[in-house]
C-alpha positions as CSV (number, residue, x, y, z in Angstrom):
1,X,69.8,115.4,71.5
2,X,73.1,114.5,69.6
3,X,73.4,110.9,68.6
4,X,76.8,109.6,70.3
5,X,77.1,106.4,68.1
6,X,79.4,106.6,64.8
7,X,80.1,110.2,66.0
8,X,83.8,111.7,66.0
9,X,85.3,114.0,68.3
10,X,87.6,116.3,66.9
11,X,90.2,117.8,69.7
12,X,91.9,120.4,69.3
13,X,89.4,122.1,67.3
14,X,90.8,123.9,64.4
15,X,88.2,125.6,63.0
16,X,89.0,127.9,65.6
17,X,92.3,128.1,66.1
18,X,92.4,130.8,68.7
19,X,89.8,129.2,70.8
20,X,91.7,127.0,73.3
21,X,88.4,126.1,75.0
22,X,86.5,124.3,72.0
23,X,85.9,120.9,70.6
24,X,83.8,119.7,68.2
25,X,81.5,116.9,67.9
26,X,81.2,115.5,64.2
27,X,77.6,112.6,63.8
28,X,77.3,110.6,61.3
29,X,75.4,112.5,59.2
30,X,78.1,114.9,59.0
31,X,76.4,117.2,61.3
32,X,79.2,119.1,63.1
33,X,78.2,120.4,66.7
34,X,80.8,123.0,68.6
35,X,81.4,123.1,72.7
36,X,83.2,125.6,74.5
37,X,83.9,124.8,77.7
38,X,84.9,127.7,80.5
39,X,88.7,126.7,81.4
40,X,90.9,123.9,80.5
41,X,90.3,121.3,82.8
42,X,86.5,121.7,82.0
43,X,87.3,121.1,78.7
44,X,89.7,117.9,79.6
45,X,86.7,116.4,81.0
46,X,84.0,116.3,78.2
47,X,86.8,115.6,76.1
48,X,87.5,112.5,77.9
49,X,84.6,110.9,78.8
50,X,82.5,112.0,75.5
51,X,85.4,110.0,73.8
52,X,84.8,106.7,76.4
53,X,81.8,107.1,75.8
54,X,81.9,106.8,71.9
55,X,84.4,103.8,72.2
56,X,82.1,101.9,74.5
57,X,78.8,102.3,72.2
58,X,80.8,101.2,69.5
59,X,82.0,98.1,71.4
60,X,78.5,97.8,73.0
61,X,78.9,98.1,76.0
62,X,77.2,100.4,78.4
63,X,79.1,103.9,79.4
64,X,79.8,104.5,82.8
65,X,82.4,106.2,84.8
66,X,84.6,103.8,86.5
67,X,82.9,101.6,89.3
68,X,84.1,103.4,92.4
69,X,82.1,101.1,94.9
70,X,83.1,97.8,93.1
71,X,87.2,99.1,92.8
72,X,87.8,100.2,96.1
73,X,84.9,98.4,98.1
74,X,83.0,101.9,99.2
75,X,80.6,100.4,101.5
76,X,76.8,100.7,100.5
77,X,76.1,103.2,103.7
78,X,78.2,105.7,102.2
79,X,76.2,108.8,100.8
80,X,79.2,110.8,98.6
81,X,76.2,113.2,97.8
82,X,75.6,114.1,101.6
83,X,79.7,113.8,102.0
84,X,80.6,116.3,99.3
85,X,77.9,118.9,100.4
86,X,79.2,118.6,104.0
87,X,82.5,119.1,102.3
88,X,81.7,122.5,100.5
89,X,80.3,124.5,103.5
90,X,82.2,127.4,103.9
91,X,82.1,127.5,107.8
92,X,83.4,123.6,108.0
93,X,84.0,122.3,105.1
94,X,87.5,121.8,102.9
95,X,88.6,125.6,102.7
96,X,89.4,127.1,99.4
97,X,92.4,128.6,98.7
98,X,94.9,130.2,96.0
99,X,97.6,127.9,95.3
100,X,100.9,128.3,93.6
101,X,102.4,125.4,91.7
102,X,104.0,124.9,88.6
103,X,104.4,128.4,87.5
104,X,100.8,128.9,87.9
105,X,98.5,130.1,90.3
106,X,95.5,128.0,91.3
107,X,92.3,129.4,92.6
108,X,90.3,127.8,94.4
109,X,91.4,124.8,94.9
110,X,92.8,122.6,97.8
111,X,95.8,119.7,98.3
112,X,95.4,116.5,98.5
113,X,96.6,116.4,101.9
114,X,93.9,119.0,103.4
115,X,91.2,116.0,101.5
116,X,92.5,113.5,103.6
117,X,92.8,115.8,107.0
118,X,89.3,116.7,106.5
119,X,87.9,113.6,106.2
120,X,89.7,112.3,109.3
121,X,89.2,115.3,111.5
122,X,85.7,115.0,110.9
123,X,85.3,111.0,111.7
124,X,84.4,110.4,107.8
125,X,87.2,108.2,108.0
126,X,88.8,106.0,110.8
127,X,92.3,106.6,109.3
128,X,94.3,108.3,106.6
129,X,94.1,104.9,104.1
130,X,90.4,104.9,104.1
131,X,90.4,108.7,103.7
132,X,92.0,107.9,100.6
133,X,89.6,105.5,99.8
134,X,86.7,108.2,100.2
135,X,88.1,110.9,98.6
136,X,88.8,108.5,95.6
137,X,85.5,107.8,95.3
138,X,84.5,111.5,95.4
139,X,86.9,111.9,92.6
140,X,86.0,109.1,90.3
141,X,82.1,110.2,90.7
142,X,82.8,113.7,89.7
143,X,82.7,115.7,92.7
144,X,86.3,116.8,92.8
145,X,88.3,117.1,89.7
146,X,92.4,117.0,89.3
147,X,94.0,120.3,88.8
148,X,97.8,120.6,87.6
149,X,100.0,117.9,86.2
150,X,100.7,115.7,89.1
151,X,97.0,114.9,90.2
152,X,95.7,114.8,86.5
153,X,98.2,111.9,86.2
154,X,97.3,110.1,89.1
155,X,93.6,110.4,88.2
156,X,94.4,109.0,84.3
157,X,96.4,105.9,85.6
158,X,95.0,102.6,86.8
159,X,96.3,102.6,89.6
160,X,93.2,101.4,92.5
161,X,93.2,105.1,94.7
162,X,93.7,107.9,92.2
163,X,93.6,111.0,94.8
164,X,96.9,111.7,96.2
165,X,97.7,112.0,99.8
166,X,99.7,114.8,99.2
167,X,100.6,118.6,99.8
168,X,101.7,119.4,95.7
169,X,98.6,117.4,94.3
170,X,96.0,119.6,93.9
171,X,92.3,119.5,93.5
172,X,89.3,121.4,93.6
173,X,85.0,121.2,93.9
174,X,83.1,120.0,90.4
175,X,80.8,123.3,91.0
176,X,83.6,125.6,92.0
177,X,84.6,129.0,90.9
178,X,88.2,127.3,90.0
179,X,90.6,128.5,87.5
180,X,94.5,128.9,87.1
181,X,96.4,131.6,85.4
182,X,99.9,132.0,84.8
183,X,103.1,133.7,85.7
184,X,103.5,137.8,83.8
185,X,107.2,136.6,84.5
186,X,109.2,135.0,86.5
187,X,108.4,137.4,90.1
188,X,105.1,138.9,88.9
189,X,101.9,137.0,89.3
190,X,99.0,137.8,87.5
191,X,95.7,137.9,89.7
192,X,93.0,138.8,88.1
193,X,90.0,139.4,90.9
194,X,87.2,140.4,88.7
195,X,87.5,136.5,87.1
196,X,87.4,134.6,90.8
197,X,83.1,134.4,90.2
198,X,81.8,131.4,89.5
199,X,80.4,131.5,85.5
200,X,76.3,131.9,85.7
201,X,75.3,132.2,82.4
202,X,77.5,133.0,78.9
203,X,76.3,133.7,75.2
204,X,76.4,136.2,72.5
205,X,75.0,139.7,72.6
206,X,74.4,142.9,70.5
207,X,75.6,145.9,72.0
208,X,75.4,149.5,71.4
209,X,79.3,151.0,71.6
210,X,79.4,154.1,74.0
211,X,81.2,156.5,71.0
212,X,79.9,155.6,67.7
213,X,76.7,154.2,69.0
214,X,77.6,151.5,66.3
215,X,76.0,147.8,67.4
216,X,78.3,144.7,67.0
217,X,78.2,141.1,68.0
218,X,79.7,140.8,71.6
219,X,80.4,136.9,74.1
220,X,79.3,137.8,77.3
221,X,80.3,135.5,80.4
222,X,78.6,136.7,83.7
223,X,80.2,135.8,87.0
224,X,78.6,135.9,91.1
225,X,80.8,136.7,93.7
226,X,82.4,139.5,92.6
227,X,79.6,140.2,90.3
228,X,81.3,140.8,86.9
229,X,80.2,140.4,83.4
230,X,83.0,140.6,79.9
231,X,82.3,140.4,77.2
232,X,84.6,139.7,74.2
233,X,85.1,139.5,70.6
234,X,83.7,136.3,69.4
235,X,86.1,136.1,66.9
236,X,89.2,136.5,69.3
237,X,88.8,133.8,71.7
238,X,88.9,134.7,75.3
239,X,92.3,135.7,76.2
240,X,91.5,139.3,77.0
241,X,87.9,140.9,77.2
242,X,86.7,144.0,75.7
243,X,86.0,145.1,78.7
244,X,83.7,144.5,82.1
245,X,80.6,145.7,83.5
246,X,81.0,145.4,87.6
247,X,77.1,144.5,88.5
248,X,77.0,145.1,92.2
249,X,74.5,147.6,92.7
250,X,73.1,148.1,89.1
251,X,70.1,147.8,87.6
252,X,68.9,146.4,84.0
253,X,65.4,146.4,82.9
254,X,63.3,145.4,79.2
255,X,63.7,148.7,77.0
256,X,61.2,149.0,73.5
257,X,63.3,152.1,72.7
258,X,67.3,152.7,72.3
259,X,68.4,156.4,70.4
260,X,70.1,155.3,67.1
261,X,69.4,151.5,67.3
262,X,66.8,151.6,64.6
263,X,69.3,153.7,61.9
264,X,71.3,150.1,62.4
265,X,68.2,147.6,62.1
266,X,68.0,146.9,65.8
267,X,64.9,146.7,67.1
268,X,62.8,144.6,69.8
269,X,64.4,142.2,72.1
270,X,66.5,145.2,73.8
271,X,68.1,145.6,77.7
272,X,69.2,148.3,79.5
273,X,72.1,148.1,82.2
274,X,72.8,151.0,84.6
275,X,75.5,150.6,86.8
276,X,75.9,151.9,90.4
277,X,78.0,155.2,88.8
278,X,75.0,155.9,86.4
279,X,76.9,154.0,83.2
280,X,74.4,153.0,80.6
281,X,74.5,150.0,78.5
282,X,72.3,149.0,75.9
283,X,72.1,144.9,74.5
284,X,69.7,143.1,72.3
285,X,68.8,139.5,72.6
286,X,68.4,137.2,70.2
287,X,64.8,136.1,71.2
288,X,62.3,137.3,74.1
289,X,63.2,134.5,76.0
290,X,66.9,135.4,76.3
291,X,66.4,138.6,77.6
292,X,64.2,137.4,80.1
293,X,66.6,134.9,80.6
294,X,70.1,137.8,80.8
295,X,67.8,140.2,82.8
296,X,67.0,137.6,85.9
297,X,70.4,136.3,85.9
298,X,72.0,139.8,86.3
299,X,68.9,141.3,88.5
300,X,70.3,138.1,90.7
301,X,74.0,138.7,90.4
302,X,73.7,142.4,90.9
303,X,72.0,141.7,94.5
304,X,73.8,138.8,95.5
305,X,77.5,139.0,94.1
306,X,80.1,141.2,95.9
C-alpha cells in the first residue's frame, strides 16, 4: 500500500530518461515508488487521476471520477457494466479496427461515430443525443478511453458530453489490445503484427544467450493473440526488443539443471522454453513463485494465442 497523502508525482520521470512510459510516485517519507505503464495513453491516465486524487486528499475531499449519473442524468436502470460487455463481443459488439489519423496508425480502436451507431442500432438508445449521453458515461467510468488528440481534448474539457459524435475522434475498450505507432516516413507505415496481443504479464528475467551462454538481466512483456513474448534491455527502454519468442505451439517446463549456468552463479528458480522449431531458451526467476507464475501464463498463451 502507498500512502497517497503529502505524496508527489513526478511526470516525466527523469531518472530514466529513455523510458517514455514511467512516472514516479515520491511519499512523504521520501520513499520514491516507479510505474511503467504499457503505452502512452495508459500512462496519461494514472498520471491524471493519481494526481486528482492527491489534490483532493489534500483539500479533503473524497476522490472520485467525475459523477457521470448526476452530470448527464444516466438514469438508475442503466447497467454500463452489462452495456460495455455487450459492447465488446466480437460477433455484435463495436468492431475493432486499425485506424489512420494524425500520422499514426491506431490499432484497435473505433470512431466516435461507429459508438453512437452502435448504440442506436441496437435500441441502447432512442436517438443519436442520448447515444451520446451513454457512451459519455462509458467514457467517464473508464470503460472506453480517448485515443489521439482530438478525443483526448474533448475528454479533458468541461464541457457536459465528452465523447464525440464523430468519424476523426477516436476511441478504444479500457481492456483492449490498443496501441498506436507511427509513420517510417511519409508513404511507409510501420505495422508491427507480433505487438497487436494484448500484454498478459511483464517483468524482468535472467536469460541464458544462445552464443556465449553468458546470463544477463532481460524485461519480458508477453502478449495473447498472436502469442508473442520480447524481451529487452532494461536499461534501453522499450523502443526496440532484443528480440521475440513466438509461443504458439511451444512448450516450457521447471528445469533444476541448465549446462554452464552454475560457472555464472545461476542456480534454482530456472525455465525452459522450446518453441514449435525445437529452439531452446533457458530463464531464471527471481523466486519460485514467479516461475510458477511465467510458466502458467505462457503454458496459457502458447495454447490459446494465434
Amino acid at each position: 500500500m502507498i500512502p497517497l497523502k503529502g505524496a508527489s508525482l513526478i511526470n516525466p520521470c527523469q531518472d530514466f530518461g529513455k523510458r517514455m512510459l514511467v512516472f514516479k510516485l515520491s511519499t512523504p517519507k521520501k520513499q520514491d515508488h516507479y510505474f511503467q505503464a504499457t503505452h502512452l495513453e495508459e500512462k496519461e491516465a494514472w498520471v491524471k487521476d493519481i494526481k486528482r486524487a492527491i489534490t483532493c486528499l489534500e483539500g479533503g475531499k473524497k476522490f472520485a471520477r467525475k459523477s457521470t449519473r448526476k452530470s448527464i442524468r444516466l438514469p438508475e436502470t442503466v447497467n454500463l457494466g452489462e452495456l460495455y460487455v455487450l459492447m465488446k463481443d466480437q460477433e455484435s459488439g463495436v468492431k475493432e479496427l486499425k485506424l489512420e489519423k494524425e500520422k499514426r496508425v491506431f490499432n484497435h480502436c473505433f470512431t466516435g461515430s461507429t459508438v453512437i451507431d452502435w448504440l442506436v442500432s441496437n435500441n441502447k438508445a432512442r436517438n443519436r443525443q442520448e447515444g451520446v449521453m451513454l457512451a459519455t458515461a462509458l467514457l467517464n467510468e473508464g470503460y472506453l478511453q480517448p485515443a489521439g488528440e482530438l478525443s483526448k481534448m474533448a475528454a479533458e474539457g468541461v464541457v457536459e458530453c465528452t465523447l464525440l459524435d464523430q468519424p476523426d475522434a477516436l476511441y478504444y475498450f479500457a481492456d483492449s489490445g490498443f496501441f498506436c505507432e507511427g509513420y517510417s516516413s511519409d508513404e511507409d507505415v510501420v505495422l508491427k503484427e507480433e505487438f497487436r496481443g494484448t500484454v498478459i504479464k511483464q517483468g524482468c528475467l535472467l536469460k541464458q544467450g544462445h552464443r556465449r551462454k553468458n546470463w544477463k538481466v532481460r524485461k519480458f512483456i508477453l502478449r495473447d493473440d498472436p502469442a508473442y513474448i520480447h524481451y529487452y534491455d532494461p536499461t534501453k527502454g522499450e523502443e526496440e526488443p532484443l528480440g521475440s519468442i513466438h509461443l504458439r505451439g511451444s512448450v516450457v517446463t521447471a528445469v533444476e539443471y541448465v549446462p554452464d549456468a552454475k560457472k555464472y552463479d545461476v542456480d534454482g528458480n530456472l525455465f525452459e522454453i522450446i518453441t514449435s522449431d525445437e529452439t531452446h531458451y533457458f530463464l531464471q526467476a527471481a523466486t519460485p513463485e514467479e516461475r510458477k507464475d511465467w510458466i502458467q501464463a505462457i503454458q496459457t498463451v502458447s495454447k490459446t494465442g494465434k
